[in-house]
Each structure stands twice: as structure tokens, then as C-alpha cells.
C-alpha positions in Angstrom: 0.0 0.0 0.0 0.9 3.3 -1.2 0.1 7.0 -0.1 -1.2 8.7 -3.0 1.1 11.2 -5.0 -1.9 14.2 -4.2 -1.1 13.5 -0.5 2.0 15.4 -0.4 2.1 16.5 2.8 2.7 12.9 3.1 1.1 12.9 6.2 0.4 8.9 6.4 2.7 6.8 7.5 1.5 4.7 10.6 -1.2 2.7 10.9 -2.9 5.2 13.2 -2.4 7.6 10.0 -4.8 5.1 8.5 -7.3 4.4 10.5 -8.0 8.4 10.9 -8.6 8.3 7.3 -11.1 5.6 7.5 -13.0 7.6 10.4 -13.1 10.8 8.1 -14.4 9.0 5.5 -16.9 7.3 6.8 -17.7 10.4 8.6 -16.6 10.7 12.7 -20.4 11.2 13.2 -20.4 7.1 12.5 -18.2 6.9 15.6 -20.6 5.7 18.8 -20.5 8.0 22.3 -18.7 5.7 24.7 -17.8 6.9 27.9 -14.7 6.2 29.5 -15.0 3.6 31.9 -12.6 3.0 35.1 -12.8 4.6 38.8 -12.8 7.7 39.3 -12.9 9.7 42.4 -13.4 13.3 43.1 -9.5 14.6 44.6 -9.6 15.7 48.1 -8.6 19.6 49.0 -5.6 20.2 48.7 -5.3 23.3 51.6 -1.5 23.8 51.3 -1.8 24.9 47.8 -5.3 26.8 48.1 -3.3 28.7 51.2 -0.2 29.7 49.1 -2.3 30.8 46.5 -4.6 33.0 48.9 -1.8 34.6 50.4 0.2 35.8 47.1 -3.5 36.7 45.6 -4.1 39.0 48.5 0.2 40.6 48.5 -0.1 40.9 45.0 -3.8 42.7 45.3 -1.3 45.2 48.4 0.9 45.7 45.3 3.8 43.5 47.4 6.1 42.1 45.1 6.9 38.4 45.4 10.9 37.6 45.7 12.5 33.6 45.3 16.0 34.4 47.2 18.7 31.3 47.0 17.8 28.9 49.9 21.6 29.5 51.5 23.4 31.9 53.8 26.6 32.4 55.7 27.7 32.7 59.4 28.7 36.3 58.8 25.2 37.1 57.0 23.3 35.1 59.7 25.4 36.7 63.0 23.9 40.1 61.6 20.7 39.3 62.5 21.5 37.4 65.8 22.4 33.7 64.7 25.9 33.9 65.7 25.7 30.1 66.9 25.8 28.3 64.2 25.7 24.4 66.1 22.0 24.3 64.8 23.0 25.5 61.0 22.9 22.8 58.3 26.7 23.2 57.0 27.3 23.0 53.3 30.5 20.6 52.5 32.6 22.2 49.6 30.4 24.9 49.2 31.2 26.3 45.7 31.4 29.8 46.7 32.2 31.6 50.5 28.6 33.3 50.1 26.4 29.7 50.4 27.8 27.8 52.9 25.2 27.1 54.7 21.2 26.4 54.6 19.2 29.5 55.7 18.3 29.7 58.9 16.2 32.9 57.9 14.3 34.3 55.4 15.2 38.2 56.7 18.8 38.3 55.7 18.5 37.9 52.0 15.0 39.9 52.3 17.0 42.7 53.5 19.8 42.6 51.1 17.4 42.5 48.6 15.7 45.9 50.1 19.2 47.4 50.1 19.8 46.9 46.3 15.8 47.8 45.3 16.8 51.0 47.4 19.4 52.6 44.7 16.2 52.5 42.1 13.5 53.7 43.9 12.0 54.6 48.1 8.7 52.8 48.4 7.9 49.4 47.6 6.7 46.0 49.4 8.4 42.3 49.2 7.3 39.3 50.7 8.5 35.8 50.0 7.7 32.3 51.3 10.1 29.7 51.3 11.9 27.1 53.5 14.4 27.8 56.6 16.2 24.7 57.5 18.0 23.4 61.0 20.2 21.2 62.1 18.8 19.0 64.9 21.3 16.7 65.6 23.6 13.6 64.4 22.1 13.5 61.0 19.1 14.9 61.6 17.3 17.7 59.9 14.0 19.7 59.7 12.8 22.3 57.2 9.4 24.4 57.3 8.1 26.8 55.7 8.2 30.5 56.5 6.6 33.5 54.6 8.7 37.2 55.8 7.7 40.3 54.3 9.0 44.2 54.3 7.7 47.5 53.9 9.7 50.4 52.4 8.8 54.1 52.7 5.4 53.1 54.9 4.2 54.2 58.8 3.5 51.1 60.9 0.0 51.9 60.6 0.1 51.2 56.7 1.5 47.7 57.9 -0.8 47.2 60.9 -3.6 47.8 58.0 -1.9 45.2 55.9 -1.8 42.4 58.1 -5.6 43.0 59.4 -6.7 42.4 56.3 -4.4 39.4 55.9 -5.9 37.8 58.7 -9.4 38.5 57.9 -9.0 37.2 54.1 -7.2 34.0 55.3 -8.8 33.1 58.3 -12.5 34.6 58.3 -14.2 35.2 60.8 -11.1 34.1 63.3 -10.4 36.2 66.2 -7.2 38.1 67.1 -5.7 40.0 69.2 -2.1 42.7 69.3 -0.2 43.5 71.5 2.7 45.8 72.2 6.5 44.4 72.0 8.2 40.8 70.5 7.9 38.5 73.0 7.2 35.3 72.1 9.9 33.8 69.4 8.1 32.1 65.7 11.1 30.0 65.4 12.5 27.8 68.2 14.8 29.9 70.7 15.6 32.6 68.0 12.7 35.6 67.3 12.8 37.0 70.8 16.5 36.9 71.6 17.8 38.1 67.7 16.3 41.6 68.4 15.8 41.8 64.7 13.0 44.0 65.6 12.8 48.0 67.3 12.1 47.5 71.1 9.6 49.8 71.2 8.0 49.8 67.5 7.2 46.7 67.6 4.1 44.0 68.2 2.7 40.5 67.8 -0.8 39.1 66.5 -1.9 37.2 68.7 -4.3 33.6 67.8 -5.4 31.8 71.4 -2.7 32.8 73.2 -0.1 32.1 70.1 2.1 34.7 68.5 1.2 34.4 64.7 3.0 37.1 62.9 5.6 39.3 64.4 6.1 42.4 63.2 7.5 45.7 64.1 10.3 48.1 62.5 14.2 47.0 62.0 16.5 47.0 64.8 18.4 49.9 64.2 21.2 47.9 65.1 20.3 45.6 61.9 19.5 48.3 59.7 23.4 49.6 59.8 24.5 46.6 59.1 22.3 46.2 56.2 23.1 49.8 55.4 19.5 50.1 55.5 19.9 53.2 58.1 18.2 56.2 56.4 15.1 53.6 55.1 12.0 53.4 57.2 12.1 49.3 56.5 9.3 47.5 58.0 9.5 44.1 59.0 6.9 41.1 59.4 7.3 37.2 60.2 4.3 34.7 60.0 4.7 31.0 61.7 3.9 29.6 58.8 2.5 26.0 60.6 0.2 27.8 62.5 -0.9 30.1 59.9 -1.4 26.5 57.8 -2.8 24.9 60.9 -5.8 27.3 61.6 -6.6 27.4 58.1 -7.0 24.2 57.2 -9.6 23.9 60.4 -11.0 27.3 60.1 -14.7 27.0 59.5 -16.1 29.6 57.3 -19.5 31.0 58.3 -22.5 32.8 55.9 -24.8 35.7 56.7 -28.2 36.2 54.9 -27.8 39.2 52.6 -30.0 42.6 54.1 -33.2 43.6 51.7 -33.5 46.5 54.0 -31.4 49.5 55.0 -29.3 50.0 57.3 -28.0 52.9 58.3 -23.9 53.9 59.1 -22.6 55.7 62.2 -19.2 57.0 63.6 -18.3 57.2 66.9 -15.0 58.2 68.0 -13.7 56.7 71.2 -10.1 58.0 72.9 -8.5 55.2 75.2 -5.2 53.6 76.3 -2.4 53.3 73.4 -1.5 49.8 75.0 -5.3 49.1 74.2 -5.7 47.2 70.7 -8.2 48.5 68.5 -9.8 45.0 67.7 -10.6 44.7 71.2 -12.9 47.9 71.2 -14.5 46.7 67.9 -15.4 43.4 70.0 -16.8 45.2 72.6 -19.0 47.4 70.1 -19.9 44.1 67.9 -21.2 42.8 71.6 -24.0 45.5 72.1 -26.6 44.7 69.4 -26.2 41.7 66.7 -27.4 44.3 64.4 -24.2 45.9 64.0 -21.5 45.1 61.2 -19.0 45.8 58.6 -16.7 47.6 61.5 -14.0 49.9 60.4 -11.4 52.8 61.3 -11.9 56.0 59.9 -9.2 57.6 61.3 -6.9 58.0 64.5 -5.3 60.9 66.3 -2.5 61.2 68.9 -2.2 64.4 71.1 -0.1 64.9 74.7 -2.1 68.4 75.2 -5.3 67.3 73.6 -6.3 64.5 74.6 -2.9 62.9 77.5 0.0 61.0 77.2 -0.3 57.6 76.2 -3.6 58.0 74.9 -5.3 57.6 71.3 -8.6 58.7 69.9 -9.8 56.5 67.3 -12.8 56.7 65.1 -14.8 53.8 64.1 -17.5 53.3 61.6 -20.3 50.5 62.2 -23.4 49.7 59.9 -26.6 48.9 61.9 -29.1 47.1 59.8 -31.8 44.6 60.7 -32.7 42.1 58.6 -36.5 41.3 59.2 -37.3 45.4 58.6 -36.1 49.0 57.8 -34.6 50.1 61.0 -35.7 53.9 62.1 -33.0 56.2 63.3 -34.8 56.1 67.1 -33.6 52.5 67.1 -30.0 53.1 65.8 -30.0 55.9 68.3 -30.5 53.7 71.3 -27.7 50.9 70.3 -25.3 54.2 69.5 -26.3 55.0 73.4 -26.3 51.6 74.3 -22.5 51.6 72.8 -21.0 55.0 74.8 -22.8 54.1 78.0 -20.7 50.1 77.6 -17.7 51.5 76.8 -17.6 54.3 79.4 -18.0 51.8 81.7 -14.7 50.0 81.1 -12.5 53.1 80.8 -12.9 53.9 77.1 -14.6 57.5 76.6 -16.2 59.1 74.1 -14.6 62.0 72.5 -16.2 65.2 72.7 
């Protein structure tokens, strides 16, 4: 058997060539629907991926930039940021160059290195990266986990503190939280709280039952000089990156019917203790009424004179809708009363 001369693409030349032909001819219409038999089974969810993918989704909607950094450091590079033992450090036999000599015990190191060079082009931008540190546990033995680290160039802390509220919110809905003032609980074994990678005083933790989650703060001015990172306002954030997995995976997501009928928005502004977090007040507002909702901060202010030292005013917004009718502003009157009159009563006054 021969191809035809016409066929001069000569495109026939294995049996399967053939019987392609003979199913064109007689027309694939001929060809009977059979489905594909065998078992199938619908693929369980996969959580580590959908978790990666949420976090550089919501980064990437901050306008942080994503790094990949070389999974290896030094004992010079890692004494800058407080691992000057290195008996824990997974050691590199002939390493090929004096810069990767070791596994990284880190991600901040080459984060910061990185800020340094991005510095020379331009003052304000955002990276974040999530990757694996590695130590050495003994004889032999090793472990590796994951760790996502993130900076902020040319922002206030309040820009950050913003940032990783929403984080939290978007990854783990409807999941309490609480922060508080100061580093001192460490993410990775023995290292966070005695590195001092972190300002003493700008710094703070969020906090998930009774666990620090993310650590975060600005850089140790004793880190930013030896990153030559001194005239930069570099912000700094860690997240435990097993916990942050942990409570996602079992974090239960929860619906609300939509509202047919207005509600109606209010601002109240409250001034309090600075060592008070702000999510705490919002949970003592969200406790008055179940008709309130879709808390925010509008703005806050800081004044000695105005209103004492150590104090901040802060002004939240609140919707109060019910769902079974249109609520009338006598009713969203009494829960804004209802509101001043709680919080008075724990310390936390309304500004006049």
C-alpha cells in the first residue's frame, strides 16, 4: 500500500495515520459515544496549595512584590541578624562559593539585602516571599518548614498594621485576634525573641489563642546599619507559617443572609489607652446589638495636650441594619447610646 502522489504533505505513514482516514471517511459522526470507563474519584482539597495561592493573591492585590532568594546563607550574614551560633546550621560541604555555605536559617537576611539593592532605584515598595528555613537538629538529623517574611519600604506602621488585618481577615475569616505591644514570644525555636531583629519599642505581635502568629515591628536599628539600610523606614513582618497553615485548614467559614432593608452607618469616636488594641474595642461594640456590622477605622489621632499622654482617639464606623425590617433612626439611636454608655463603663470615653 501506497500513499497517494496528491497527499504530499505525506502525512500517512502509521497505521494510526490510516485508520484516521477511515474515520473521516466514513464520517466521525459514525463513531458511537462511549464513555470512559474505570474509577474515578473526586480529589480531596488540597489546603497547602489553596493557602499559598490566597496569600500571594491578597500581597499581590497590596501591590507586594513576590521575591524567590537562594535557599543559603553564611555565618557572617546570619550573625547580623543574631544567629551567631551556628551548632544548629545545616553546613554545606565544599560549598562552591564563600557566600552559600550554609542552609538558611532565615528568610530576613537575604530579604534585606534585597531591600538594600531595590533601594538605589526607587524609596517605596513591598516584598514578601515564602520559602523554606532549615535546621540542624542533631547527628544526622534535619528539619525544614516553611516560613513566609515580608518588608515594607517608605510606609508608617499603621500602613502595615492595615496590611496584616486584612491578611488575617481574608485567610482566616471570621477568626479572632488580638495585638499586642512588643516581640515577645519567638516564631522559630529559641531565635525571634533573643535576635532583636525588631525595634524595642516599635514593635508587636498578633496574637491567635494565646499564640504569637506574625511578628512584626520596624528594623532593629542595630540591623539596619549593618544592612546599610539606616536612612530607610524598612518595616519588617514574620508569619509562623505551621500555625498560619494549621488554623486554616480547620478554620470553619460561616454565611450571613444578605439585608433587603437599609441599614443605616454611624461614627463614633472613642479615645482610650495606646497599650489598648483597636480589635478589642470593635469586639466590645460588635457585643452590644447583633445588628451591628461591617466595622472599620476611619481615622486616628494622637495628642499629649489634647487628649494625654499615652492615649489615642480613634474613630470607628459601624453599619446597623436589621434584617426582618427597615430600621428607624430612634432605634440606631439607642444601640449608638447603648455603645458610649458600655464602653464608658470600662474606661474607654467618648470624644467630645
Amino acid at each position: 500500500m501506497k500513499v497517494p502522489s496528491w497527499r504530499v504533505t505525506k502525512d500517512i505513514s502509521i497505521k494510526e495515520d490510516l485508520v484516521e482516514e477511515i474515520g473521516r471517511i466514513n464520517g466521525y459522526e459514525q463513531v458511537p459515544n462511549t464513555p470512559i470507563t474505570g474509577p474515578f474519584s473526586i480529589a480531596e482539597k488540597n489546603t497547602s496549595i489553596e493557602l499559598r495561592n490566597s496569600i500571594n493573591a491578597y500581597f499581590s492585590a497590596e501591590r507586594f512584590f513576590e521575591t524567590y532568594n537562594y535557599s543559603f546563607s553564611n555565618q557572617n550574614k546570619d550573625a547580623l541578624v543574631g544567629y551567631a551560633d551556628d551548632s544548629n546550621a545545616v553546613h554545606i560541604q565544599n560549598a562552591f562559593n564563600v557566600e552559600y555555605t550554609m542552609m538558611r536559617r532565615s528568610m530576613v537576611p537575604n530579604l534585606l539585602e534585597a531591600t538594600a539593592e531595590n533601594l538605589k532605584q526607587q524609596k517605596d515598595f513591598a516584598f514578601f516571599e515564602i520559602g523554606k528555613i532549615f535546621e540542624r537538629l542533631g547527628e544526622n538529623k534535619f528539619t525544614e518548614k516553611k516560613s513566609l517574611t515580608g518588608v515594607l519600604v517608605g510606609s508608617d506602621i499603621k500602613t502595615l498594621r492595615t496590611v496584616l488585618d486584612g491578611f488575617l481577615r481574608a485567610i482566616l475569616p471570621g477568626m479572632g485576634f488580638s495585638v499586642e505591644q512588643g516581640v515577645i514570644a519567638p516564631l522559630t525555636k529559641g531565635v525571634v525573641a533573643d535576635r532583636g531583629i525588631f525595634h524595642p519599642n516599635k514593635s508587636g505581635r498578633y496574637v491567635i489563642e494565646n499564640e504569637t502568629i506574625i511578628s512584626f515591628g520596624s528594623l532593629h536599628p542595630g540591623v539596619a546599619e549593618s544592612f546599610g539600610l539606616s536612612n530607610a523606614n524598612v518595616l519588617l513582618f514574620e508569619v509562623d507559617y505551621q500555625k498560619l497553615s494549621h488554623y486554616f485548614a480547620t478554620a470553619s467559614h460561616t454565611f450571613a443572609e444578605i439585608g433587603k432593608f437599609p441599614g443605616i452607618t454611624r461614627e463614633l469616636n472613642f479615645v482610650f489607652s495606646e497599650t489598648t488594641p483597636v480589635s478589642t474595642v470593635i469586639a466590645k461594640i460588635a457585643s452590644v446589638s447583633p445588628l451591628l456590622s461591617n466595622f472599620s477605622v476611619v481615622d486616628e489621632f494622637r495628642d499629649s495636650v489634647k487628649i494625654g499622654e499615652g492615649k489615642k482617639s480613634i474613630s470607628f464606623s459601624f453599619l446597623i441594619q436589621d434584617l426582618t425590617k427597615t430600621i428607624t433612626d430612634e432605634e440606631a439611636l439607642a444601640i449608638q447610646e447603648k455603645i458610649i454608655k458600655k464602653l464608658e463603663g470600662e474606661g474607654i470615653e467618648l470624644r467630645k
